[in-house]
ZANU-121180 format. One record per residue (C-alpha): residue number from 1; residue in three letters; x, y, z. Coordinates in steps of 0.02 Angstrom, whole numbers, plus 32768, in hexadecimal, padded with zeros to 4 digits. Last residue first. Layout:
REM residues N
NUM:ALA:X:Y:Z
...
***
This chain:
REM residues 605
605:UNK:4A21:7A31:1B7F
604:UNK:4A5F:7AC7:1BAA
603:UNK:4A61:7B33:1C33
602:UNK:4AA6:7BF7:1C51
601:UNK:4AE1:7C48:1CEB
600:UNK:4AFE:7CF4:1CFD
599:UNK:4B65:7D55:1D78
598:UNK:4B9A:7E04:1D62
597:UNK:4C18:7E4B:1DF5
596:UNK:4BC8:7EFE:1E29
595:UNK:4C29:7F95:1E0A
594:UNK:4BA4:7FD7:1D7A
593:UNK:4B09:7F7E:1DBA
592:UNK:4AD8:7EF3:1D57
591:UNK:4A4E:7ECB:1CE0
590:UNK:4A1E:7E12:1C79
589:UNK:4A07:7DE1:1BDF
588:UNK:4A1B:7D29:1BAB
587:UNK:49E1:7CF9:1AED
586:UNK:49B0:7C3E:1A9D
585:UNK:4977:7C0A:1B3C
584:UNK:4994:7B4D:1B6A
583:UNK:4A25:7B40:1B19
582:UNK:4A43:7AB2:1ABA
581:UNK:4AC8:7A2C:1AA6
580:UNK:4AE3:79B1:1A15
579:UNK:4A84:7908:1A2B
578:UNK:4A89:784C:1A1D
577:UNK:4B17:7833:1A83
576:UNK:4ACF:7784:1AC2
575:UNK:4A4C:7756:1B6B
574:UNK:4A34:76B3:1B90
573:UNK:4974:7677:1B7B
572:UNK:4941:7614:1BFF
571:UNK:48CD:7566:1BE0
570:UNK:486A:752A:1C7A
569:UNK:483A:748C:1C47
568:UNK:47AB:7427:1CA2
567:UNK:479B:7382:1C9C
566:UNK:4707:7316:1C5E
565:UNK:46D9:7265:1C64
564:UNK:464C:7204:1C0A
563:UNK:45F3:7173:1BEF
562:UNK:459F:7154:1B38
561:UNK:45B8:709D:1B26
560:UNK:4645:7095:1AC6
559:UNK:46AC:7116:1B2E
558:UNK:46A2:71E0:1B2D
557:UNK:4724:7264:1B7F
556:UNK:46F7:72F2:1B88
555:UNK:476B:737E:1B93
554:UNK:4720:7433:1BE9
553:UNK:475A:74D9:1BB6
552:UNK:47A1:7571:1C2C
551:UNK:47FC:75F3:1BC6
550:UNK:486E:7680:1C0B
549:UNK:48CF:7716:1BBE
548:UNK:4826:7758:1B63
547:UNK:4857:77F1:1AF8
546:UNK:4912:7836:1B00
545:UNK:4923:776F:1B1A
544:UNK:48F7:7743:1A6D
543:UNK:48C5:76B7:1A39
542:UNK:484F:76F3:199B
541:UNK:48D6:7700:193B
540:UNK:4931:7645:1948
539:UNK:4874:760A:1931
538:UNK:486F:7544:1949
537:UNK:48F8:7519:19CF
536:UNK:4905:746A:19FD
535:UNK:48DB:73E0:1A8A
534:UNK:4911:733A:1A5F
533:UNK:489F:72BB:1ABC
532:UNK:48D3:7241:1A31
531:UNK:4837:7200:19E2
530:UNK:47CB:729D:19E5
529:UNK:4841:7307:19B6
528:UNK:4821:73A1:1A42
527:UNK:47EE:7450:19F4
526:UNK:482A:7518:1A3A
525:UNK:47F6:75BC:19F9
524:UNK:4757:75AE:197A
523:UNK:473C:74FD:19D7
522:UNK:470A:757A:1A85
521:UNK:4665:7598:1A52
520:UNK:4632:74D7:1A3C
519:UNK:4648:74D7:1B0A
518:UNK:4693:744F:1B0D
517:UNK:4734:7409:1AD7
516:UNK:4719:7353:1A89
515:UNK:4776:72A9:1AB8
514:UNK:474F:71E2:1A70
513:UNK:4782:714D:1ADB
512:UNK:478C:70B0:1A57
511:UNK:483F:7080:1A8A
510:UNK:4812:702B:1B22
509:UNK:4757:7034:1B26
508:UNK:4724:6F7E:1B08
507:UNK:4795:6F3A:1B84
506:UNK:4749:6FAA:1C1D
505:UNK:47B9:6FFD:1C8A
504:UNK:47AD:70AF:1C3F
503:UNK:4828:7126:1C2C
502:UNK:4818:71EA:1C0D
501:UNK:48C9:7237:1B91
500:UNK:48F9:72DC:1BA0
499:UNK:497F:7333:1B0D
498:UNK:49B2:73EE:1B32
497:UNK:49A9:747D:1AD7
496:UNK:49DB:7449:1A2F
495:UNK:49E9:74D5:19AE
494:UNK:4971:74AB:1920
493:UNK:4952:7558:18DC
492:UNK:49EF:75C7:1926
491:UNK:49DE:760E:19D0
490:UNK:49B8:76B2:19E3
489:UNK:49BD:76A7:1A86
488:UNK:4A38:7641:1AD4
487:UNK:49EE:75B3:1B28
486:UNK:49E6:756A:1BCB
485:UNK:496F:74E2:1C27
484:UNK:493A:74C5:1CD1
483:UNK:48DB:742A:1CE1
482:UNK:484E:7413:1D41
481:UNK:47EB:7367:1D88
480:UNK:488A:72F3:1D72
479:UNK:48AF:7249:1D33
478:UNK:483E:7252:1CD0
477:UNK:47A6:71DB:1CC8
476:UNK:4729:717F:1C48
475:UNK:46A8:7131:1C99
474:UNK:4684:706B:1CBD
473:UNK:45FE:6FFA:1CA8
472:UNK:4622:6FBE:1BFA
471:UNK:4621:6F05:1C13
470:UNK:469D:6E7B:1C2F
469:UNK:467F:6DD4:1C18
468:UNK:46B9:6D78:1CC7
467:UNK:46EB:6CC6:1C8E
466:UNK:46AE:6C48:1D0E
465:UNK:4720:6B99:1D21
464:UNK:46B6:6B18:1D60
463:UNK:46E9:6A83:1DD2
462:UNK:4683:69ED:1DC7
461:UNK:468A:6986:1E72
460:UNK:462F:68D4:1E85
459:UNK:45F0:6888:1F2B
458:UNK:45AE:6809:1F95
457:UNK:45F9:677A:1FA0
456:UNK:4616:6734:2050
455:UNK:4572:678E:208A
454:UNK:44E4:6775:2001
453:UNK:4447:67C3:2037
452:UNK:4479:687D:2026
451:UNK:4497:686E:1F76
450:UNK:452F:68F1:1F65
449:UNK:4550:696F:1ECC
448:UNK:45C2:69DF:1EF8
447:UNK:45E9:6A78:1E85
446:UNK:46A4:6AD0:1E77
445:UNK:46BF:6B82:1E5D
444:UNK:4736:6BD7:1E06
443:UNK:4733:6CA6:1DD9
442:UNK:4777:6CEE:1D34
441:UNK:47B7:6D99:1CF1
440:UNK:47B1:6DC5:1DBD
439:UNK:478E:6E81:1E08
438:UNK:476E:6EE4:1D5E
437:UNK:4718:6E67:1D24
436:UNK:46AE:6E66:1DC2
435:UNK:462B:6DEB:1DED
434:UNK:4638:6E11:1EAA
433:UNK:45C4:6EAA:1E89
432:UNK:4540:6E3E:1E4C
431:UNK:4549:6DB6:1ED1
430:UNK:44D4:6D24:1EAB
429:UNK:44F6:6CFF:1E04
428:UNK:44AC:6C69:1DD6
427:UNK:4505:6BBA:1DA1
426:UNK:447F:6B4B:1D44
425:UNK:4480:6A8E:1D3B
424:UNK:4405:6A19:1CC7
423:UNK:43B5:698C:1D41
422:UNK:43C9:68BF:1D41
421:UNK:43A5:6853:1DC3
420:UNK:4331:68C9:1E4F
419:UNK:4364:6967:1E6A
418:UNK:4388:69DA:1F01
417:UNK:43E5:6A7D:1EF2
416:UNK:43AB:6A9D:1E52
415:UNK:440B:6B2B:1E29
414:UNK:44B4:6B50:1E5F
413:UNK:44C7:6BF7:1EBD
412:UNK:455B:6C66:1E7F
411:UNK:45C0:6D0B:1ECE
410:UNK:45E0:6C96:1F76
409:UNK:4628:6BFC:1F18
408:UNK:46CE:6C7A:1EE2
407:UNK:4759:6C09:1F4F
406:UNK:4711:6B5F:1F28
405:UNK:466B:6B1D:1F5D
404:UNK:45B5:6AF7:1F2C
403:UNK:4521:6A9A:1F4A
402:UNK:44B0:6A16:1EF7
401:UNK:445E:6995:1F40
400:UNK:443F:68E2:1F01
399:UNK:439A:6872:1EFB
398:UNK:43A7:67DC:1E7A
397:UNK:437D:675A:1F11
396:UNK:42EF:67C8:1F28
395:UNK:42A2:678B:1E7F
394:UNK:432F:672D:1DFA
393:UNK:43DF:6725:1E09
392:UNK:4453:675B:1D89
391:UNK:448B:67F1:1DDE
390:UNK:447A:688D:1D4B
389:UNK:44C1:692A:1D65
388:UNK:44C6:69AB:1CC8
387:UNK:4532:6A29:1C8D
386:UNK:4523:6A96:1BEB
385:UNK:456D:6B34:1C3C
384:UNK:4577:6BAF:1B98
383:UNK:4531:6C32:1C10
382:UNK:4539:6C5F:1CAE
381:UNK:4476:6C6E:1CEF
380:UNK:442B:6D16:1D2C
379:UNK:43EA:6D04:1DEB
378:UNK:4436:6DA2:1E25
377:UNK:444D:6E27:1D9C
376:UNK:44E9:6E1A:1D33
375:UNK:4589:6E85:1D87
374:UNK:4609:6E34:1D07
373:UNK:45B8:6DE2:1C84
372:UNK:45C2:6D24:1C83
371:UNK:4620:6C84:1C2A
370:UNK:4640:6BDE:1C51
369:UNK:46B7:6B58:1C5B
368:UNK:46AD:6AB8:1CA3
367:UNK:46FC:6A1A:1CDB
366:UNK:46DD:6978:1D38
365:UNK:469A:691E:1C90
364:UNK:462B:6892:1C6E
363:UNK:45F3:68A9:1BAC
362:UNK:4549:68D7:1B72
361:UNK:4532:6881:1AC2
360:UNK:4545:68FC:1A5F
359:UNK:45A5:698B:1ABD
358:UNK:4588:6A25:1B0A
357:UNK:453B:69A3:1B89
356:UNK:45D0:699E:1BEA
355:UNK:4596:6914:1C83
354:UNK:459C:6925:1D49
353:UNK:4586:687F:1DB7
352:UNK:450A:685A:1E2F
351:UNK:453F:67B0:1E9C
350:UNK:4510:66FB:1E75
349:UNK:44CA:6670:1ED4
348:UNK:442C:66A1:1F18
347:UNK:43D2:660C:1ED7
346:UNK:435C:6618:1E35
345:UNK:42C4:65A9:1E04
344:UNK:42F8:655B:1D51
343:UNK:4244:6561:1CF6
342:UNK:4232:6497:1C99
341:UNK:41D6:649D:1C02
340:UNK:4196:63E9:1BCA
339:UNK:4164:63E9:1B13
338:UNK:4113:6355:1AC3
337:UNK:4138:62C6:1A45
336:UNK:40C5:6234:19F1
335:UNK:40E6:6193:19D1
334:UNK:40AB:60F2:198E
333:UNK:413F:6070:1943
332:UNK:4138:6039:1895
331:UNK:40EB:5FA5:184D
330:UNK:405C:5FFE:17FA
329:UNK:3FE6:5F9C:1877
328:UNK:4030:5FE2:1904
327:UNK:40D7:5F96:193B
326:UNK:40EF:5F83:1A0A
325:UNK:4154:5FE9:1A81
324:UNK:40D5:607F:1A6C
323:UNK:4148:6111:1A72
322:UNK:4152:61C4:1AF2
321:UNK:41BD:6248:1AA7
320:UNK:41E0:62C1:1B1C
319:UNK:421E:6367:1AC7
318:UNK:4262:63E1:1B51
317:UNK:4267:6488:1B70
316:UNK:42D9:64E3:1BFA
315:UNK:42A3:659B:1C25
314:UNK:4329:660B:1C6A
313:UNK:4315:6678:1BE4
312:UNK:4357:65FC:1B67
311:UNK:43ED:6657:1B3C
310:UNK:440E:669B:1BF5
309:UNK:4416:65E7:1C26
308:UNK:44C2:65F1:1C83
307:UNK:4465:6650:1D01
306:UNK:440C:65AE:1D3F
305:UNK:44A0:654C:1D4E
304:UNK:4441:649C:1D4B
303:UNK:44DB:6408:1D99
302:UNK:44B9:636F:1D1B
301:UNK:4418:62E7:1D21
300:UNK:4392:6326:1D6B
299:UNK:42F9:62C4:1D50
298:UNK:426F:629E:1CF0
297:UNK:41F8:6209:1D14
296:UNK:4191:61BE:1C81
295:UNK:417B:6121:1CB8
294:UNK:41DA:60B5:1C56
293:UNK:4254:6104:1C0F
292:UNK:428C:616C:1CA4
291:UNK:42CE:6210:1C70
290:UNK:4368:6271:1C85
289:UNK:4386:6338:1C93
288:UNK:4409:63A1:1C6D
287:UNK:4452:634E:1BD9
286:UNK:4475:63E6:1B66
285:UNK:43CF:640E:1B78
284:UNK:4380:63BA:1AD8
283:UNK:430F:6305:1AC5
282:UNK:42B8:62A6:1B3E
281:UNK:4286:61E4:1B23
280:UNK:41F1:618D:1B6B
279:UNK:41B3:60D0:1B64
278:UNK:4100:609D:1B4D
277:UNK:4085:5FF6:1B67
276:UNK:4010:5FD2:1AF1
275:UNK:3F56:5FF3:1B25
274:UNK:3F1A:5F9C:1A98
273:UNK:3E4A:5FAA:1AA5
272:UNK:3E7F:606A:1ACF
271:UNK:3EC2:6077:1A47
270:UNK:3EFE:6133:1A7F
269:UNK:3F9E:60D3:1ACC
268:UNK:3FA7:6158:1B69
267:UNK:403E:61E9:1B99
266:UNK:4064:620B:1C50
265:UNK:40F9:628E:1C7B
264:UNK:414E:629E:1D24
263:UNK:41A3:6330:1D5F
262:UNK:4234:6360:1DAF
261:UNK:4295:62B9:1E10
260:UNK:4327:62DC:1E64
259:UNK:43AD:627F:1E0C
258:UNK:443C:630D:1E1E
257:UNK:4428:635F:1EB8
256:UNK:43D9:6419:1E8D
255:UNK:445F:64A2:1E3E
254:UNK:43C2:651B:1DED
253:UNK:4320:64FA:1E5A
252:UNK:429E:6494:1DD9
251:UNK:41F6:64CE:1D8D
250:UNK:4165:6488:1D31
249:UNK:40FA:648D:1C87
248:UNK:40AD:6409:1C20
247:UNK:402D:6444:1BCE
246:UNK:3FE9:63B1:1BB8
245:UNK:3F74:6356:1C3E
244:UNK:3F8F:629F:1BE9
243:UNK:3FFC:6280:1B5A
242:UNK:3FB4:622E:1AB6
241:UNK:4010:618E:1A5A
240:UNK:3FFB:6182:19B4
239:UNK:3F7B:6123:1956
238:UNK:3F4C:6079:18F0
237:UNK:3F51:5FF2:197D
236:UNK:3EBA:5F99:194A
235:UNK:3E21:5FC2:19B6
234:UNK:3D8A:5F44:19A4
233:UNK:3CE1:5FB1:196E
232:UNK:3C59:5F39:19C4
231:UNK:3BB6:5F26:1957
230:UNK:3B18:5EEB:199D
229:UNK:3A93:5E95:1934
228:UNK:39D7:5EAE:1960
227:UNK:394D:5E4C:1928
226:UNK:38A7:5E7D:18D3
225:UNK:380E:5E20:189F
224:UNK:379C:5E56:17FD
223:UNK:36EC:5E22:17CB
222:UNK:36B7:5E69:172C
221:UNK:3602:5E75:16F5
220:UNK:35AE:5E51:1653
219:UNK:34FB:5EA8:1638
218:UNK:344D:5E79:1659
217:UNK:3465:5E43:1703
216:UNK:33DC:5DBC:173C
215:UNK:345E:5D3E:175B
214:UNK:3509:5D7E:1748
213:UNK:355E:5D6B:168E
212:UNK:360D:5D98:1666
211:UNK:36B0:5E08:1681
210:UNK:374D:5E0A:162C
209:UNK:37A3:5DE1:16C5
208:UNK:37FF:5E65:1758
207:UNK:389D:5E34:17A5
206:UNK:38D9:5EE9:1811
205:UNK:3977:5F03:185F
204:UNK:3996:5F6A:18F5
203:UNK:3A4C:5F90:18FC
202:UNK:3AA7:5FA2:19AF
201:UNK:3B56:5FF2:198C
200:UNK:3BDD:6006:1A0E
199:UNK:3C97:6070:1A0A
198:UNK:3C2A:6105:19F2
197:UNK:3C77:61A6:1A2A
196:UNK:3D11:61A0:19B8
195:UNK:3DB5:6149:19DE
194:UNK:3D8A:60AB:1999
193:UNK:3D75:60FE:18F4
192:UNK:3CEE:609E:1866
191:UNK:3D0A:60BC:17AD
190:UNK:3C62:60DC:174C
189:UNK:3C0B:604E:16F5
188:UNK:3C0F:5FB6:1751
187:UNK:3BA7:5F1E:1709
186:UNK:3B28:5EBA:175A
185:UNK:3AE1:5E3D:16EE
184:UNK:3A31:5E00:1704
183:UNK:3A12:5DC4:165A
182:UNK:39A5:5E31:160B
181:UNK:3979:5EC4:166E
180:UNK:3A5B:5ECF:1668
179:UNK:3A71:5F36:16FE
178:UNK:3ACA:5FC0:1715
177:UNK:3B4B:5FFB:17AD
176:UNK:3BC1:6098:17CD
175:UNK:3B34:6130:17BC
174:UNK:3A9F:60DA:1809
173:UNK:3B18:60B6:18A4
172:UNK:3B2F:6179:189D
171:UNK:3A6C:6163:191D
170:UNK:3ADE:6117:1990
169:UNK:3A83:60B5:19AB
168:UNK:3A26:6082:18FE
167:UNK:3987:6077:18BB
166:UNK:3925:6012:1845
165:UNK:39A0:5FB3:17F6
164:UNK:393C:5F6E:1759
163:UNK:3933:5EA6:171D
162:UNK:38AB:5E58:16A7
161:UNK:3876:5DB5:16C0
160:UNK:3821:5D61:162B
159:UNK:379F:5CD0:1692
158:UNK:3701:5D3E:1677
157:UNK:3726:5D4A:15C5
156:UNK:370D:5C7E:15AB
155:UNK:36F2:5C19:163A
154:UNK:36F9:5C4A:16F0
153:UNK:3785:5BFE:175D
152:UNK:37DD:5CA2:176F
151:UNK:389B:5C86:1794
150:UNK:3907:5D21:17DD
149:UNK:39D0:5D1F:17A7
148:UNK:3A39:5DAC:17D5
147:UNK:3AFD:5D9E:1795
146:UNK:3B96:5DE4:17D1
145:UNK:3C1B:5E60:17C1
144:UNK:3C1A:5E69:1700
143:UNK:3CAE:5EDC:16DF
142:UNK:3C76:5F73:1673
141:UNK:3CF3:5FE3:16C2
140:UNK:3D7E:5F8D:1707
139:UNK:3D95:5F62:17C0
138:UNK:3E10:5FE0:180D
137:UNK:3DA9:5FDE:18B3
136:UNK:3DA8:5F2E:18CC
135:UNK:3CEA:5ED5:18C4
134:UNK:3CBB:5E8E:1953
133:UNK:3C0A:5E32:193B
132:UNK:3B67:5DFB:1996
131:UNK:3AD7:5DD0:192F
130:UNK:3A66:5D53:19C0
129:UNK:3A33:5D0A:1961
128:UNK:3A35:5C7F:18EA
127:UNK:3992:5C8C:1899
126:UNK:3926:5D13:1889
125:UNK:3861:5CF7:1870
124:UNK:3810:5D35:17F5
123:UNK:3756:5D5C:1837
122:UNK:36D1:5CD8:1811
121:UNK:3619:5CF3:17E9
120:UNK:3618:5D2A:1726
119:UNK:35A1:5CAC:16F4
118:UNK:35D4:5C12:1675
117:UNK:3537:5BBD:1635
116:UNK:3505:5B12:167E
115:UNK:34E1:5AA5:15DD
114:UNK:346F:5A1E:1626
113:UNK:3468:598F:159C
112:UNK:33D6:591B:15AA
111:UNK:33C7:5867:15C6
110:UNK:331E:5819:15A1
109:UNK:329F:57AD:15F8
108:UNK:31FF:5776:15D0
107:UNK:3184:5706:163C
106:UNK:30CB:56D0:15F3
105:UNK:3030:56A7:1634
104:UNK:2FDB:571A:16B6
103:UNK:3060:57BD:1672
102:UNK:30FE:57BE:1695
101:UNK:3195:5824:166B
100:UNK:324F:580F:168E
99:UNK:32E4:588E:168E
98:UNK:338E:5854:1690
97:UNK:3416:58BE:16B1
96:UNK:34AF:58FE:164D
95:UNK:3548:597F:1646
94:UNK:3588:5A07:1608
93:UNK:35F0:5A8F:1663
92:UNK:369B:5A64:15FD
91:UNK:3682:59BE:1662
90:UNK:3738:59AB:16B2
89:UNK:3721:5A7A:16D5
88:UNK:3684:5A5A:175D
87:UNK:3619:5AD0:1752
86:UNK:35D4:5ACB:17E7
85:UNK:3511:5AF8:17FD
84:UNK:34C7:5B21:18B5
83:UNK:345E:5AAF:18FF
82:UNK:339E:5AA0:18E0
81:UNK:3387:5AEF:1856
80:UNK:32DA:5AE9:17E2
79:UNK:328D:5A60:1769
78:UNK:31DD:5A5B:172B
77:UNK:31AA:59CA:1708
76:UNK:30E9:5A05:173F
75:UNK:309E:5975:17A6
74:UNK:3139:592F:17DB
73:UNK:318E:59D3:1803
72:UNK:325C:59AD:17F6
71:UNK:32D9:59F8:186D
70:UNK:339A:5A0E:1817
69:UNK:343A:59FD:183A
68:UNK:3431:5956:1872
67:UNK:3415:590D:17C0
66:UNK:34C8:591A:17B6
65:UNK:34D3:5865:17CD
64:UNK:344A:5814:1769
63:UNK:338F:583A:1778
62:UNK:3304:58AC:175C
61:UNK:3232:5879:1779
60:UNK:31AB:58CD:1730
59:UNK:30EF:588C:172A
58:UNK:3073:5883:169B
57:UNK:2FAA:58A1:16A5
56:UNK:2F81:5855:15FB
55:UNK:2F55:58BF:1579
54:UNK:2EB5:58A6:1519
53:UNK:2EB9:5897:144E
52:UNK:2F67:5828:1490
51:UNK:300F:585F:143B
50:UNK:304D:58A5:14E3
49:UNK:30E3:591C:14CE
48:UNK:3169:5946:154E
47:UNK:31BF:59EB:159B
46:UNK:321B:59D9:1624
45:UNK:3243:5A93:1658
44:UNK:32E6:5AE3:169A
43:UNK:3337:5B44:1711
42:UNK:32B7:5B93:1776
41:UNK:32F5:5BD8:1827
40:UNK:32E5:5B6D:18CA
39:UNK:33A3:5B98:18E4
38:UNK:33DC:5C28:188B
37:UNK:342D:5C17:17C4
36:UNK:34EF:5C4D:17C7
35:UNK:350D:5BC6:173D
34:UNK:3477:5BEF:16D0
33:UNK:3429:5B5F:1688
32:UNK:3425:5B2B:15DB
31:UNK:33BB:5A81:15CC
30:UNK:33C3:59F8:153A
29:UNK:3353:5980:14DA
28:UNK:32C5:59A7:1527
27:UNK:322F:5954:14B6
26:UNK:31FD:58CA:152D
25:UNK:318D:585F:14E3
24:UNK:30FB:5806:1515
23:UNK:30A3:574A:14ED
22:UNK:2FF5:5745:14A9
21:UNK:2F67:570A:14FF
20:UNK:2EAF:56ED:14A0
19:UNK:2E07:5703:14AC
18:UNK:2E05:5782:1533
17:UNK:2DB4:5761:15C6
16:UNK:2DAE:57F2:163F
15:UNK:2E18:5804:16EC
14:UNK:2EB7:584E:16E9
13:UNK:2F24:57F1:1780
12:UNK:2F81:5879:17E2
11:UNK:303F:587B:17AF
10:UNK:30BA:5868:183A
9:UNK:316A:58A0:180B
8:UNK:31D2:581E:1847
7:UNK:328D:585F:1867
6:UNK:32EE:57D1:184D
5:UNK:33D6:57F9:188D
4:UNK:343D:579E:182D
3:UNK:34DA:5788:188A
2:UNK:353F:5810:18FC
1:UNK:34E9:58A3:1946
***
């Protein structure tokens, strides 16, 4: 209400003489009123003194601008609320209104000082919000990143703001960001990463005063507000590229059109908030393949020979380098490098060949020797046949068959007969009794190897030369079952009756053959040296015709391996004039008749 404002506080009329009528006072000098005080509750009291032996009945009245605030009671002066106190920062929270007494005769005024004392009834209030910032990733620890600032019109503690982040979201927001309670400064304390799951930070900041009074509360209280600040992490281009869907892995036929696109790589600026754009490079291959710098195409770029990448197993790797066109915030150039690995598919394009693996590394070759046993078992390998056929090509393109020919291909079987790219060789005997040393020193044969798909070029020949080892499978023989043999009795010791050598086709025998006369009973009489067959008298006395004139040992004949031959010798003793004659009778007598003719005969030996 603007202008003085009476309030007449009526004051009923005391009735009683007295003898005399002094003039009040008003002995309120000031009033100390709480600011938070209810309407129609007390604030203050008029208090006044009345000189006169019997007090007149007095009446209250307040005045003057302010004088609003308040209801007076006439009859009582005292004062209560009747709008809610401001206090009002121009007047520091003091100010004046007039109060006035009466009694029947006299009128006093007096201005009086109403202190209104601070209460704790405002929150701090924040001022320019909303607290939205972008702070760069790579900001420096202990940067300031911006300010809070909440005002609390209270007076004294109850207007010191203090400042607290009460929570954060991300709840790791409580690890990058602090707050000065002081001043409101909000500092960054732990380095923030674009890349990471929280690119956004919503802070909940607290302003809280030093608390104060409340009406009827017997201690301070604190009234606090809260505003929320949000943080946006700005990228900065401070990483390498990253490729998308690695491994990288695909495959390309060997001898495909040169420019035919293989495979297609995708790499991404990881600052995201960048998003530079990126050019490709590949490295290695011996310029086989090409790529497209700006999107990441690769192509073929020469004629691929897939079998002329036996070093790299057929397998072609690649390093793609993929580069942010743009300088990161080092000044150099962002980039980051992958593997592409590129299979070569195989074509039917090349025909089994034979290699000599005898030697490091396996060498192509046509020709072979080898080495077997005459009359080995059927199935048993030749050996010292290090042979192998390899065709280049890869699955059933790499099929070939094996076979064989030449003029000896029916004593052998080649093993495998089918094979797929690259398989060791064996020759086998097939036909024991073919494999004759005795027959052939060495036997020929040539093996085929064909791949049955490929029909202008399909073949490769390796001829093998087989040399038959011979073995000791054969008996000593002589030339003839019985020999008749001559001698004179009484032969002188050593006297040669006859020298009869065995043979024996096998190598290891010639020369080695070794003889002995059997039975043991006839050695007192006749022996045999054992290396030369020479047969020889042993006993000149004990041959004696007059006695035995005919002997019938057996020669054997015995090779390196124990087989043996015999003959048999029928040995005659030839008679000599050994012996003077003897009658048989040492006296004859015999009778005649006188006239008769006298024959006797007489014997001798």
């Amino acid at each position: 209400m603007e202008g003085s404002v009476l309030l007449l506080c009526l004051v009923s009329l005391f009735t009683g003489a007295q003898s005399q009528n002094q003039i009040p006072s008003i002995t309120t000098s000031y009033a100390q009123i709480k600011e938070d005080t209810p309407i129609n509750e007390f604030a203050f009291q008029i208090e006044t003194y009345d000189p006169d032996l019997v007090p007149d009945p007095l009446t209250y009245m307040i005045t003057g601008s302010k004088a609003s605030y308040f209801n007076c009671d006439a009859n009582t002066g005292t004062v209560t609320i009747r709008t809610p106190l401001e206090r009002d920062d121009d007047d520091k929270g003091v100010f004046s209104i007039g109060v006035v007494v009466s009694d029947a005769n006299y009128t006093v005024s007096k201005d009086i000082q109403i202190i209104i004392i601070d209460a704790n009834d405002n929150q701090p209030i924040f001022e320019n919000t909303p607290y939205n910032v972008n702070v760069e990733e790579n900001t420096a620890l202990d940067t300031v990143l911006f300010q809070v600032y909440a005002k609390d019109v209270d007076a004294g503690l109850a207007a010191v703001v203090k400042y607290h982040i009460d929570e954060a979201s991300p709840s790791d927001g409580l690890n990058h960001f602090t707050i000065n309670e002081n001043n409101g400064e909000v500092k960054l304390v732990k380095q923030l990463n674009f890349t990471s799951l929280s690119t956004f930070y919503r802070l909940k900041i607290n302003a809280t005063d030093g608390g104060g009074p409340v009406y009827n509360e017997p201690n301070p209280v604190h009234q606090s507000n809260i505003a929320f600040a949000f943080i946006t992490v700005v990228d900065v281009p401070d990483m390498d590229p990253r490729f998308l869907s690695t491994p990288y892995a695909t495959t390309v036929t060997e001898h495909s059109p040169v420019g035919q696109s293989v495979f297609k790589v995708t790499a991404i600026d990881q600052d995201s908030g960048i998003n530079d754009d990126i050019t490709y490079s590949i490295e290695g291959t011996d310029d086989l393949f090409d790529i497209t710098a700006n999107d990441g195409i690769i192509s073929v770029k020469s004629d691929i020979d897939r079998e002329a990448l036996l070093d790299i197993n057929y397998v072609v790797a690649l390093k793609v380098t993929a580069t942010e066109v743009h300088p990161s915030i080092l000044g150099t150039q962002a980039h980051t490098s992958t593997e592409v690995r590129i299979t070569i598919g195989d074509i039917n394009d090349n025909k089994p060949k034979f290699y000599d693996c005898g030697v490091e590394p396996c060498a192509e070759a046509s020709s072979f020797t080898a080495n077997i046993f005459e009359h080995s078992s059927m199935g048993v390998p030749v050996d010292d046949l290090n042979i192998r056929a390899k065709d280049l090509d890869q699955g059933d393109n790499g099929k070939f068959e094996l076979s064989l020919a030449g003029p000896d291909k029916d004593a052998f079987s080649v093993s495998p007969q089918i094979a797929y790219s690259e398989s060791p060789v064996q020759i086998m005997v097939k036909n024991s009794q073919a494999v004759d040393y005795e027959t052939k020193t060495s036997m020929v044969i040539q093996i085929i190897a064909k791949d049955p798909s490929n029909t202008a070029d399909c073949c490769s020949t390796a001829t093998v030369t087989i040399q038959i080892k011979d073995i000791n499978d054969n008996s000593p023989t002589f030339p003839k079952e019985v020999y008749i043999l001559k001698v004179d009795e009484h032969s002188p010791n050593g006297t040669t009756v006859d020298t009869i050598t065995a043979t024996d086709p096998d190598t290891m025998d010639v020369g080695n053959i070794r003889y002995r006369l059997l039975p043991d009973s006839i050695l007192k009489y006749f022996n045999v040296n054992a290396m030369t067959g020479r047969i020889y008298v042993t006993n000149s006395k004990l041959i004696d015709r007059e006695v035995t004139s005919l002997y019938s040992p057996t020669l054997q004949a015995r090779d390196q391996a124990n087989n043996t031959g015999n003959a048999v010798l029928e040995i005659t003793l030839t008679d000599i004039n050994d012996q003077t004659p003897q009658f048989n009778r040492e006296s004859y007598i015999d009778y005649v008749k006188e006239g008769s003719n006298l024959r006797i005969q007489v014997q001798g030996y």
